[in-house]
C-alpha beads as a LAMMPS data file, in Angstrom:
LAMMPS data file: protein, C-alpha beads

397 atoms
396 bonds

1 atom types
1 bond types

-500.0 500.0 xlo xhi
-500.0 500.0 ylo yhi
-500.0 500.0 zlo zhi

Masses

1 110.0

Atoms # bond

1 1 1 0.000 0.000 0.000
2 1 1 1.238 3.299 -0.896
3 1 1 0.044 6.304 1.832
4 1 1 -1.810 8.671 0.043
5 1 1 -1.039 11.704 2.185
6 1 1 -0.319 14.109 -0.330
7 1 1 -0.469 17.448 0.993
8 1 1 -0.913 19.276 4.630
9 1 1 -0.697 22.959 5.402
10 1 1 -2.001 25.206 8.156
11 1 1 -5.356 27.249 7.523
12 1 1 -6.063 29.890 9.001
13 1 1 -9.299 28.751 11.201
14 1 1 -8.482 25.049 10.896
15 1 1 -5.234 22.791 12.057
16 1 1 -6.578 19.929 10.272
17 1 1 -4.722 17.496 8.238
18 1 1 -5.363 18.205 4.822
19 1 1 -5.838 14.837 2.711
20 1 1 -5.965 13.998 -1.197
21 1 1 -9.418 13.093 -2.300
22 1 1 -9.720 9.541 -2.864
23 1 1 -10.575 8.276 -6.382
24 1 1 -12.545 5.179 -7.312
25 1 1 -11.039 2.446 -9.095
26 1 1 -12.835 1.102 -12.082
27 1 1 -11.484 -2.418 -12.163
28 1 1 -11.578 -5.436 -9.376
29 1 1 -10.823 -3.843 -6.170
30 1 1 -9.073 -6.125 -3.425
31 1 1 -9.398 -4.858 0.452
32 1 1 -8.531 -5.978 4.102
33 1 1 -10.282 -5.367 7.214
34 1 1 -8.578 -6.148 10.696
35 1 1 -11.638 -6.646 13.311
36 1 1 -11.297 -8.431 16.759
37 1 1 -11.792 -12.607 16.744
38 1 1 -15.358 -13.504 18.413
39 1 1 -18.727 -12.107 17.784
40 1 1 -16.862 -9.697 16.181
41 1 1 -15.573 -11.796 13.284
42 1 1 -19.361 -13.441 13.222
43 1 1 -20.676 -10.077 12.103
44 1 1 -17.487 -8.929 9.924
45 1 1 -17.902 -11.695 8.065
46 1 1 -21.538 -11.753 7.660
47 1 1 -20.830 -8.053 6.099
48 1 1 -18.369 -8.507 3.582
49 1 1 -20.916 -11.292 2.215
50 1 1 -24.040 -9.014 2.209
51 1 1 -21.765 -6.104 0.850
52 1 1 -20.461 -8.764 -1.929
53 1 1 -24.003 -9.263 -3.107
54 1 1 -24.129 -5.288 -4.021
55 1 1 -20.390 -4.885 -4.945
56 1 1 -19.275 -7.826 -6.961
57 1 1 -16.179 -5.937 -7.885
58 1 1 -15.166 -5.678 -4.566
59 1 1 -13.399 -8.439 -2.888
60 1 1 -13.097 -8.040 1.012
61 1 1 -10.646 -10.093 3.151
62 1 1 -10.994 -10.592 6.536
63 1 1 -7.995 -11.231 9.352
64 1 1 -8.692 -11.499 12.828
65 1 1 -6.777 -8.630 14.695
66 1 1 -8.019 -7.538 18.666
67 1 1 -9.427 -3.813 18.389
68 1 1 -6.004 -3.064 21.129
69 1 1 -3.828 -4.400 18.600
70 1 1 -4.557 -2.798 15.764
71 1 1 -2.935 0.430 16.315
72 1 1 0.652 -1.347 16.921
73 1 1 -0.031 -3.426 13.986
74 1 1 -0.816 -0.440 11.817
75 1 1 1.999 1.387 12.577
76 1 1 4.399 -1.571 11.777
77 1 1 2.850 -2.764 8.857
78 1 1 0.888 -0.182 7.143
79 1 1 4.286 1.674 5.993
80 1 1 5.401 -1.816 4.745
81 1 1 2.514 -2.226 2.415
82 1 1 0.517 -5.539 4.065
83 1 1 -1.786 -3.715 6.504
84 1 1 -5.859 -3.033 5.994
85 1 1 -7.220 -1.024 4.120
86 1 1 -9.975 -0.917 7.314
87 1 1 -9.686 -1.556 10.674
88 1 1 -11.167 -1.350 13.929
89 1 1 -9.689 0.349 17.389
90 1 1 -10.472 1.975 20.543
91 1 1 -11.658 5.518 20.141
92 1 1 -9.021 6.493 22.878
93 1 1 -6.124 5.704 20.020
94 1 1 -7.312 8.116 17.666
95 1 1 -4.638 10.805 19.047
96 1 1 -1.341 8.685 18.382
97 1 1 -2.871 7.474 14.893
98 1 1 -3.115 11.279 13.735
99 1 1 -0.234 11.815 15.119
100 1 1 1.519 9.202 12.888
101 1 1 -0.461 9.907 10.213
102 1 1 -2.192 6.706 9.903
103 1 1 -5.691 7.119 9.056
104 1 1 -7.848 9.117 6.969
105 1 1 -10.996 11.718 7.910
106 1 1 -14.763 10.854 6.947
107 1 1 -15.759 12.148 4.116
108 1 1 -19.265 13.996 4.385
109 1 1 -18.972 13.755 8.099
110 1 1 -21.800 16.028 9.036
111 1 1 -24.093 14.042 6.892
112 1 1 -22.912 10.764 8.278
113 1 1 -22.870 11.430 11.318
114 1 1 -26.336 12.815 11.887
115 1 1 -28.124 9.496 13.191
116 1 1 -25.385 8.797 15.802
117 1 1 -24.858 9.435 19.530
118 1 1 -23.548 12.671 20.127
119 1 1 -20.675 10.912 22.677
120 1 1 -19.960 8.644 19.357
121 1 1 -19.522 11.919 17.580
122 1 1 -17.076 13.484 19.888
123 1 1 -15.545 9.845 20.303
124 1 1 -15.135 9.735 16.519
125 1 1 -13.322 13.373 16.248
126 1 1 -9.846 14.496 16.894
127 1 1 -9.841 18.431 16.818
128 1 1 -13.192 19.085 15.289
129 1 1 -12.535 16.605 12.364
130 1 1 -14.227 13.451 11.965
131 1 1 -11.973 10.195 11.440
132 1 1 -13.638 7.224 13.038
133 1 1 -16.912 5.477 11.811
134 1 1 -18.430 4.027 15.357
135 1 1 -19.452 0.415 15.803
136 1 1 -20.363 -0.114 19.403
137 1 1 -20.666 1.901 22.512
138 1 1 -20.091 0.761 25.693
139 1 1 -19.608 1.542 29.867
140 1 1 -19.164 0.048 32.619
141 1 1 -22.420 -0.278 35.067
142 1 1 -23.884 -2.042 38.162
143 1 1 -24.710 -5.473 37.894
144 1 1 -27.067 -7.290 40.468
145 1 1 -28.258 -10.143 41.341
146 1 1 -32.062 -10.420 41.026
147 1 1 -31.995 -13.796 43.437
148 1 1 -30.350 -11.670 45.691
149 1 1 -31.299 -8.110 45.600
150 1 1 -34.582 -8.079 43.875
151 1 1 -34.248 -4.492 43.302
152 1 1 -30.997 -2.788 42.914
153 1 1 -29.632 -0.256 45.013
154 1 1 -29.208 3.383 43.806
155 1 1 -26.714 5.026 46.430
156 1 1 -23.469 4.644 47.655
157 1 1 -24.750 4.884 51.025
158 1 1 -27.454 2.286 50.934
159 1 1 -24.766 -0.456 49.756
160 1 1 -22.283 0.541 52.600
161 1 1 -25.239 -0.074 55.055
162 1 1 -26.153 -3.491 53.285
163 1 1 -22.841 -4.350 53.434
164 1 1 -22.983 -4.366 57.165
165 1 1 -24.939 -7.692 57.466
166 1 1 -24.037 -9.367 54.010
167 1 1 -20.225 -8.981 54.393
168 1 1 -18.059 -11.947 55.760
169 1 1 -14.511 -12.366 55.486
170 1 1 -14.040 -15.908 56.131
171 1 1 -16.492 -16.943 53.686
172 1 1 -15.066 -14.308 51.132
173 1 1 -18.437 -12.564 50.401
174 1 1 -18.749 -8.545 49.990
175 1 1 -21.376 -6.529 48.988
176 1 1 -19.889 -4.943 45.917
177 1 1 -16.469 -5.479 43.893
178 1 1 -15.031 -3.326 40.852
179 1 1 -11.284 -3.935 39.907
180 1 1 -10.397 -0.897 42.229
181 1 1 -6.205 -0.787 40.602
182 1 1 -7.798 0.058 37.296
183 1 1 -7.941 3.754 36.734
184 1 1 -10.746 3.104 33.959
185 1 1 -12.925 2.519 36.994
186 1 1 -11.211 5.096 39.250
187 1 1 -12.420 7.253 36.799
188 1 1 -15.881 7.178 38.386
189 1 1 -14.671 9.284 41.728
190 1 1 -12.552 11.753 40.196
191 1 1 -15.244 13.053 37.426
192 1 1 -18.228 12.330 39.957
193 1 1 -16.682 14.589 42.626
194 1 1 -16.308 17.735 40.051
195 1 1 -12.648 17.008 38.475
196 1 1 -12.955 15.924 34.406
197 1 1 -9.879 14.411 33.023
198 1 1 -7.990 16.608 31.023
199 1 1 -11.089 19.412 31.323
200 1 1 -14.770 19.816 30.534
201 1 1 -14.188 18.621 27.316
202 1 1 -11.207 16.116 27.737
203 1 1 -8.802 17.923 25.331
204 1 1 -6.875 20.184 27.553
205 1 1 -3.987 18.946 28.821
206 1 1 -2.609 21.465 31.167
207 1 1 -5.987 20.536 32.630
208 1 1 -5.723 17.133 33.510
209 1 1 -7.234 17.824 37.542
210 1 1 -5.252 14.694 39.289
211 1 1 -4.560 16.811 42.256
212 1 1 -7.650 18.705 42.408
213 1 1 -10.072 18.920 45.390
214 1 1 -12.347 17.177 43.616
215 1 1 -9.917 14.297 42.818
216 1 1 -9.031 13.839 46.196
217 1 1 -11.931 14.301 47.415
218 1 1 -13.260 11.358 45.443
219 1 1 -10.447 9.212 45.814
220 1 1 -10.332 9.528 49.150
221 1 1 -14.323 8.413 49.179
222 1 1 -12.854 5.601 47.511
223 1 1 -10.155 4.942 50.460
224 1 1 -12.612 4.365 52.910
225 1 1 -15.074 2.170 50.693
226 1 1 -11.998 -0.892 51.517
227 1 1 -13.218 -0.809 55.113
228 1 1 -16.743 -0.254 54.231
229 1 1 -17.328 -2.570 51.696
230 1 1 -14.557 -4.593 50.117
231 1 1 -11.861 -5.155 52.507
232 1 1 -8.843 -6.762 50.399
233 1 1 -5.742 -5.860 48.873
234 1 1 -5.827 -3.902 45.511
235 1 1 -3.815 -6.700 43.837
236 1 1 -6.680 -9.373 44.943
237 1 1 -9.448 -7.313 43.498
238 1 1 -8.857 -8.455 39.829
239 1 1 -11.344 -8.456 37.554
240 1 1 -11.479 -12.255 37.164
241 1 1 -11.907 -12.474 40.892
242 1 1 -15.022 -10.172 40.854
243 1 1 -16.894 -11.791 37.720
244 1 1 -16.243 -14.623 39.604
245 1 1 -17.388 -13.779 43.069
246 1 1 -20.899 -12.425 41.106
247 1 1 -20.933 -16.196 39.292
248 1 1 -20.927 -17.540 42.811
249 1 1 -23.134 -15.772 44.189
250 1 1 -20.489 -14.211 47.058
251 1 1 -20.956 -10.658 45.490
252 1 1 -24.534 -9.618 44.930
253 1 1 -22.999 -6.278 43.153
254 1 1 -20.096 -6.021 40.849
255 1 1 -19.597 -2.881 38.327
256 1 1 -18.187 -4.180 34.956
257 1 1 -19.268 -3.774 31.808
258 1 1 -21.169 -4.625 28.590
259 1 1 -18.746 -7.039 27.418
260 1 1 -19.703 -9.193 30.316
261 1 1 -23.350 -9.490 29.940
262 1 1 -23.144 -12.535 27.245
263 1 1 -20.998 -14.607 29.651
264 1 1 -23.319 -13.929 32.650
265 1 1 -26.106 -14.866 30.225
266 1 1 -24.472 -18.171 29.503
267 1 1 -24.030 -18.663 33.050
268 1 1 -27.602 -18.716 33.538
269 1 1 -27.078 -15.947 36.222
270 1 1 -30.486 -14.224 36.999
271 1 1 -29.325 -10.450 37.032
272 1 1 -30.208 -7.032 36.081
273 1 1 -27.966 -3.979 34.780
274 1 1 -28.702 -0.333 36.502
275 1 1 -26.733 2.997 36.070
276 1 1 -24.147 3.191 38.835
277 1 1 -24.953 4.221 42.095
278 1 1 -25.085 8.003 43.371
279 1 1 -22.075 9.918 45.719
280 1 1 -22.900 11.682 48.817
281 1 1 -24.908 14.580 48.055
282 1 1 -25.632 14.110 44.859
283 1 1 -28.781 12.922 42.956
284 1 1 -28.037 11.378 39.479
285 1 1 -25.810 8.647 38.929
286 1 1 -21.773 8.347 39.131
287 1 1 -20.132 9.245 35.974
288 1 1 -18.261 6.672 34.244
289 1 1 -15.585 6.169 31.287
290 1 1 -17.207 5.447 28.097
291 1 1 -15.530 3.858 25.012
292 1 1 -16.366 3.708 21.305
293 1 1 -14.959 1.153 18.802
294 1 1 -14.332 2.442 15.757
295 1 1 -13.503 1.569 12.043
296 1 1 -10.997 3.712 10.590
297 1 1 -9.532 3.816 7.316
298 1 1 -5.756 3.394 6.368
299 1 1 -4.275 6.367 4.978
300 1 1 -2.092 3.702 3.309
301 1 1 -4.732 1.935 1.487
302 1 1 -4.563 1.480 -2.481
303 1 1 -8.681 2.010 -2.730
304 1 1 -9.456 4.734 -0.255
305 1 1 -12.994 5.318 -1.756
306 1 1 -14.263 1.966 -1.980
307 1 1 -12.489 1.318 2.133
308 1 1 -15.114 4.664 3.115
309 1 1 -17.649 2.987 1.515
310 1 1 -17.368 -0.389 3.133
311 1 1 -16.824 1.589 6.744
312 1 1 -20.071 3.745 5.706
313 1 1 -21.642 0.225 5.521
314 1 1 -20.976 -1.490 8.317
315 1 1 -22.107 1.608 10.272
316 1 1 -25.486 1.667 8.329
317 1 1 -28.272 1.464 11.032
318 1 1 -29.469 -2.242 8.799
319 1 1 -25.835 -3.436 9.741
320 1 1 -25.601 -1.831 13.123
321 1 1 -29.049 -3.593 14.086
322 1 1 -27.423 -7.369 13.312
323 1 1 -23.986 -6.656 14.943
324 1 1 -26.068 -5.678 17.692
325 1 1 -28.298 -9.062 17.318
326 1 1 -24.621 -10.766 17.454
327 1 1 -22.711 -8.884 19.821
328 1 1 -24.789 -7.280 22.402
329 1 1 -22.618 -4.236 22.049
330 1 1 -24.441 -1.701 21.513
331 1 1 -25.122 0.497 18.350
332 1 1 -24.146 4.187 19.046
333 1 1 -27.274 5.619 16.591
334 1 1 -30.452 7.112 17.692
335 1 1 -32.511 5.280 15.088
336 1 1 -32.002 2.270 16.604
337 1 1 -34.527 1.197 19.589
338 1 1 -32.760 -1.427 22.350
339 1 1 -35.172 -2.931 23.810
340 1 1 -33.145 -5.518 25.957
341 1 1 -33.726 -4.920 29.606
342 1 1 -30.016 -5.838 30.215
343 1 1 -28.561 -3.389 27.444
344 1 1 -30.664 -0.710 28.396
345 1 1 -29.254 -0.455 31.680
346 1 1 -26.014 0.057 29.890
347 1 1 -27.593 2.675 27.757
348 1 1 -28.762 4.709 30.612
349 1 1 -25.783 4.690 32.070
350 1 1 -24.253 6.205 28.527
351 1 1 -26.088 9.072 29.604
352 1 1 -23.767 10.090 32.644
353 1 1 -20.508 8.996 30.498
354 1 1 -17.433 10.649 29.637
355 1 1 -15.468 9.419 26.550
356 1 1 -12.364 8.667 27.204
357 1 1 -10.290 11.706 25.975
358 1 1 -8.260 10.806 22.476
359 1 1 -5.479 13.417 23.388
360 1 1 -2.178 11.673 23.514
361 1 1 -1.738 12.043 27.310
362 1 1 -4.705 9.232 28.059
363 1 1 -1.598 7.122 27.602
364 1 1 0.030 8.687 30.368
365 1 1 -3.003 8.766 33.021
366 1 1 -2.984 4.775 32.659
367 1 1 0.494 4.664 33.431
368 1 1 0.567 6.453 36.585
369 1 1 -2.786 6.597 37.670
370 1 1 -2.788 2.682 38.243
371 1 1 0.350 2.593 40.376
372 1 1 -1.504 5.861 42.231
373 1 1 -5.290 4.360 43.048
374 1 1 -3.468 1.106 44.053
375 1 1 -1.357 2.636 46.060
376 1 1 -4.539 4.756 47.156
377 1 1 -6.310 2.085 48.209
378 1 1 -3.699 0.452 50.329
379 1 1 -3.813 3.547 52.505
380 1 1 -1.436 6.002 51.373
381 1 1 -1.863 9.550 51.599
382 1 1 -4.160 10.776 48.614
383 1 1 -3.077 14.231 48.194
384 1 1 0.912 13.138 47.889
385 1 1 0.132 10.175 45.538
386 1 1 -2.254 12.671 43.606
387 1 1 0.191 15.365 43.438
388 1 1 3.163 13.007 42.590
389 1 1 1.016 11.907 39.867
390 1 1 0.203 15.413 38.731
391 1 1 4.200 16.377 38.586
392 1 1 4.194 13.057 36.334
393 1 1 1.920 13.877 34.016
394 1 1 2.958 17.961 33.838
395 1 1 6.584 16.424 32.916
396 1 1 5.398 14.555 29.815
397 1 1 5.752 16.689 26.745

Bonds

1 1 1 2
2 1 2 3
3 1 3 4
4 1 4 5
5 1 5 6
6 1 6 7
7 1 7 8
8 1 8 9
9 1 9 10
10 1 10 11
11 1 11 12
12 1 12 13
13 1 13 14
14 1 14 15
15 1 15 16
16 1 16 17
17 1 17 18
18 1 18 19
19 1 19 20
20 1 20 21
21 1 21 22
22 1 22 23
23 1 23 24
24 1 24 25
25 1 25 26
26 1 26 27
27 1 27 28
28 1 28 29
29 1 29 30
30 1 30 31
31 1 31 32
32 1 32 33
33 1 33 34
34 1 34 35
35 1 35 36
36 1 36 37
37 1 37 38
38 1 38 39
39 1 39 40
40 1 40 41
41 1 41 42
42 1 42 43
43 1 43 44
44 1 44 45
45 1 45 46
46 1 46 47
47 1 47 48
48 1 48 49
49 1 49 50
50 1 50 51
51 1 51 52
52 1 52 53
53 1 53 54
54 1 54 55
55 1 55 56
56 1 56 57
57 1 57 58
58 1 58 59
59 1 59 60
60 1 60 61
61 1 61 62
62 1 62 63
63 1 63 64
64 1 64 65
65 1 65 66
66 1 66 67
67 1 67 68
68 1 68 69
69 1 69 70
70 1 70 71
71 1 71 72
72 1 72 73
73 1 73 74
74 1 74 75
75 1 75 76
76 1 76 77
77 1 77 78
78 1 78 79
79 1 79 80
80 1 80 81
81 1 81 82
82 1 82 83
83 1 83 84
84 1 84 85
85 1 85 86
86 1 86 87
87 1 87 88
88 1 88 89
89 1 89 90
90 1 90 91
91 1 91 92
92 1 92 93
93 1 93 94
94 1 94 95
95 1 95 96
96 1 96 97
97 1 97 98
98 1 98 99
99 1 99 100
100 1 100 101
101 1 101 102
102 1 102 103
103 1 103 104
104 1 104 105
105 1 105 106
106 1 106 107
107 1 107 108
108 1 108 109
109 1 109 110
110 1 110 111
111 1 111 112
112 1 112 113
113 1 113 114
114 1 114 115
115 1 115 116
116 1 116 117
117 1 117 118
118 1 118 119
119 1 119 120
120 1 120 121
121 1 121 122
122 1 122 123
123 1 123 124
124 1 124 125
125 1 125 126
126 1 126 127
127 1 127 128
128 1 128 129
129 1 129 130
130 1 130 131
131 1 131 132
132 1 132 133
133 1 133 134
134 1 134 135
135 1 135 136
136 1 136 137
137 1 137 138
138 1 138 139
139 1 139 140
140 1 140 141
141 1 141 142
142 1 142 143
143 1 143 144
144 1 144 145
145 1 145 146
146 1 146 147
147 1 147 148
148 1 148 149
149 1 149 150
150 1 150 151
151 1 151 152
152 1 152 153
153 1 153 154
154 1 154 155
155 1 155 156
156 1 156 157
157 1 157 158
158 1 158 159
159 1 159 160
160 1 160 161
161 1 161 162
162 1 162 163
163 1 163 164
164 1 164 165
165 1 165 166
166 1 166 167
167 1 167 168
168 1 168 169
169 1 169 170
170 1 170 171
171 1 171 172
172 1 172 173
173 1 173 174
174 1 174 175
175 1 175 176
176 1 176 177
177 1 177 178
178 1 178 179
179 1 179 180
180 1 180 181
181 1 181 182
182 1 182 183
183 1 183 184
184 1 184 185
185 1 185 186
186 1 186 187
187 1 187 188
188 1 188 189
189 1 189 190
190 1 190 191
191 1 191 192
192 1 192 193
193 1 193 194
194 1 194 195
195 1 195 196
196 1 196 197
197 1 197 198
198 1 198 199
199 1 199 200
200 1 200 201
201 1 201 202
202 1 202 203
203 1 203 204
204 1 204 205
205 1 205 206
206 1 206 207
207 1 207 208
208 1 208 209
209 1 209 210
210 1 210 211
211 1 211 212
212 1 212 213
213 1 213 214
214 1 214 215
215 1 215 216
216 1 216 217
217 1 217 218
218 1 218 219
219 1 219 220
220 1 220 221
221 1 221 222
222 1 222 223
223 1 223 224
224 1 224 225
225 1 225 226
226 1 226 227
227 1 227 228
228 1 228 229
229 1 229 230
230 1 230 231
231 1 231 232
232 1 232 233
233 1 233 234
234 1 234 235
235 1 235 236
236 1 236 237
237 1 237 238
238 1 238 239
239 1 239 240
240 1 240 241
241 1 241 242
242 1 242 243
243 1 243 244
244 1 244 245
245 1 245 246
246 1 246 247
247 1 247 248
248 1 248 249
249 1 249 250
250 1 250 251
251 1 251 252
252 1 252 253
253 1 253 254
254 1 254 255
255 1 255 256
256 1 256 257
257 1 257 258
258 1 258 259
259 1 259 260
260 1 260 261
261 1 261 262
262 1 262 263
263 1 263 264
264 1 264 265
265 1 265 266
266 1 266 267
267 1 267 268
268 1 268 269
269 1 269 270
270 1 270 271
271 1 271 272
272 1 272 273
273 1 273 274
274 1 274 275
275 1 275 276
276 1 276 277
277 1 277 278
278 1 278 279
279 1 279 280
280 1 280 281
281 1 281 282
282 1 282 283
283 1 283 284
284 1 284 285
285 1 285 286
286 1 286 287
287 1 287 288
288 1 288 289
289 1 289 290
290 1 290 291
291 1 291 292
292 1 292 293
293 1 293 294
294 1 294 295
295 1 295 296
296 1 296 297
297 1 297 298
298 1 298 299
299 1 299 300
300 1 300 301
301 1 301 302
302 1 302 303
303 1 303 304
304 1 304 305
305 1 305 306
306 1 306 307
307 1 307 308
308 1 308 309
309 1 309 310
310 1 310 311
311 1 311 312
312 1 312 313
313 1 313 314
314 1 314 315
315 1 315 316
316 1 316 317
317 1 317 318
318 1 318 319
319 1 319 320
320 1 320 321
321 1 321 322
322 1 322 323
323 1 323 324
324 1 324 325
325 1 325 326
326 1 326 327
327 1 327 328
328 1 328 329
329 1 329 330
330 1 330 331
331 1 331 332
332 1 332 333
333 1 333 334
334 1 334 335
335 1 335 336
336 1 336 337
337 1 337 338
338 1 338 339
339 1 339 340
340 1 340 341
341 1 341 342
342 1 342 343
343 1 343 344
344 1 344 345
345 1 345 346
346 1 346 347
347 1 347 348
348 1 348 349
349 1 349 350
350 1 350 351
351 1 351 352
352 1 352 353
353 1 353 354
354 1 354 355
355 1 355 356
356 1 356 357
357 1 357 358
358 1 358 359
359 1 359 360
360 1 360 361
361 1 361 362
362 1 362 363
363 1 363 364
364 1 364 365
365 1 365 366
366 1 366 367
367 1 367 368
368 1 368 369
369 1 369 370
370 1 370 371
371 1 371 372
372 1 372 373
373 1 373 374
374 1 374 375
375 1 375 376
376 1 376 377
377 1 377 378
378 1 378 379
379 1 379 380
380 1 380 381
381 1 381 382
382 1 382 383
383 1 383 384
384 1 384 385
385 1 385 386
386 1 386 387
387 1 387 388
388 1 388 389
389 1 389 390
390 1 390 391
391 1 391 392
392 1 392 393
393 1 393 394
394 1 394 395
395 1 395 396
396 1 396 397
């Protein structure tokens, strides 16, 4: 594949990257789409065949490549001339792909982009240009178990009561577990106590509030949850240990996220999905992380308008309706109705979501903020590890 990057200048209202228009190819058209292996590769699959039926001329390879892959993969192997001509990623990694100058902008983006989320929109931009085409949407929420807790509760202060009677050492049971090292999770009592990452609208680096009041604040509400509610070390509270503490029925309350709600199905678990629960003081529901997989295409593809055409596709509501059917992830349009109970408790919480900012320094938040909450929830002092944290990410260029 040849990169077909041909020009790029600064404008006077716009810093945009400035690409060729793509031409169509008149003859037999070859292309290659990366997309993760699972459910995934069901519905890939099941697209190229329905697009073959209206483009003949078009042949469309698949190869299974994980969504967190992809950018690595591109970056090696798109300058050597084997990479796809489409491929599918974490919204988060559209920063570093601009940067290398790896993908293409939508063409007709306003138009395209009319049926869709408005967090799918801003998911899908990197400084008020369009490059992603969004698949799925998801969050992370609070599971329940219905056998358990019939009805779900909706404040942090009603599950640390609960937890009173229900939680017992010995027998390893606790009212509530999230993966409390992650900082994807943390997430939810830094931007629920007042502090977004990076600002209001996640693009502002000098911004990035680790050491604000609000951060500790929330963090520190997160310190004393351990003796509340979930009393073990932060290396213990893996995620494989709370799926499997809900499975068991030893947890009656995990937050995780969409991804998991096939495998709980298969489990036969009876359990419901609610927007997470609601911080001292406050009435609506904790704010969590949101993430968008997208299809992008390769700004080293051969057939750049025929690649926009079969990321258009996939993206149609018709398409985004049976990836849906096969996936359970959820289509980020408005012209599509969910009406599974469990989804739309992952919908609702959408609603109180951030998307996880696509400026370059996400990278650096994961490195040190997961060192920092672990270290947070072992007991040291919040404001140091918050303003260490800070100095880290103010060093990073």
């Amino acid at each position: 594949m040849k990169r077909i990057v041909v020009s790029a200048f600064f404008a006077v209202l716009s810093s945009a990257l400035i690409f060729a228009a793509p031409k169509k190819s008149t003859g037999k058209v070859e292309l290659k789409i990366w997309e993760s292996s699972g459910s995934e590769s069901v519905f890939i699959q099941t697209a190229i065949r329905e697009y073959k039926k209206i483009n003949p001329r078009v042949r469309i390879t698949y190869e299974p490549v994980e969504n967190t892959d992809a950018r690595n993969k591109i970056e090696l192997d798109g300058p050597a001339g084997v990479g796809a001509d489409i491929f599918v990623a974490p919204h988060d990694h559209i920063g570093a792909l601009i940067a290398g100058q790896h993908i293409l902008p939508v063409e007709d983006a306003e138009e395209y982009m009319k049926d869709f989320y408005p967090l799918a929109k801003k998911a899908a931009s990197y400084d008020g240009v369009v490059y992603g085409y969004p698949l799925g949407a998801e969050t992370y929420a609070l599971f329940y178990n219905k056998d358990i807790l019939p009805e779900p509760f909706t404040h942090w202060d009603d599950i640390i009561k609960y937890a009173k009677n229900w939680n017992n050492k010995v027998e390893n049971r606790y009212a509530i577990a999230w993966p409390v090292n992650d900082p994807y999770y943390a997430y939810m009592f830094i931007d629920s106590f007042g502090s977004p990452l990076f600002g209001p609208n996640g693009t502002d680096p000098k911004q990035h509030n680790l050491n604000s009041k609000g951060a500790i604040a929330g963090l520190t509400y997160m310190q004393n949850l351990r003796r509340l509610v979930l009393n073990i070390p932060a290396a213990d509270a893996s995620r494989d240990f709370c799926h499997g503490s809900f499975e068991e029925g030893k947890t009656p309350m995990i937050i995780t996220g969409s991804w998991k709600i096939n495998e709980f199905k298969k489990s036969k678990l009876n359990f419901g999905v609610t927007t997470l629960p609601s911080f001292p003081g406050q009435k609506t529901p904790g704010i969590s992380f949101s993430g968008v997989r997208l299809a992008f295409v390769s700004s080293y593809t051969n057939y750049p308008e025929e690649a926009m055409e079969f990321a258009k596709f996939i993206t149609s509501k018709e398409m985004l309706q049976k990836r849906f059917e096969m996936t359970d992830q959820i289509p980020p349009r408005n012209d599509i109705q969910i009406e599974n109970p469990l989804t739309q408790g992952i919908v609702n919480q959408l609603k109180y979501s951030k998307p996880m900012p696509t400026i370059t320094q996400l990278g650096t938040y994961w490195q040190i903020m997961g060192p920092a909450v672990s270290g947070i929830w072992e007991g040291d002092d919040v404001a140091k590890t918050l303003d260490i944290a800070a100095r880290q990410m103010e060093a990073v260029k």
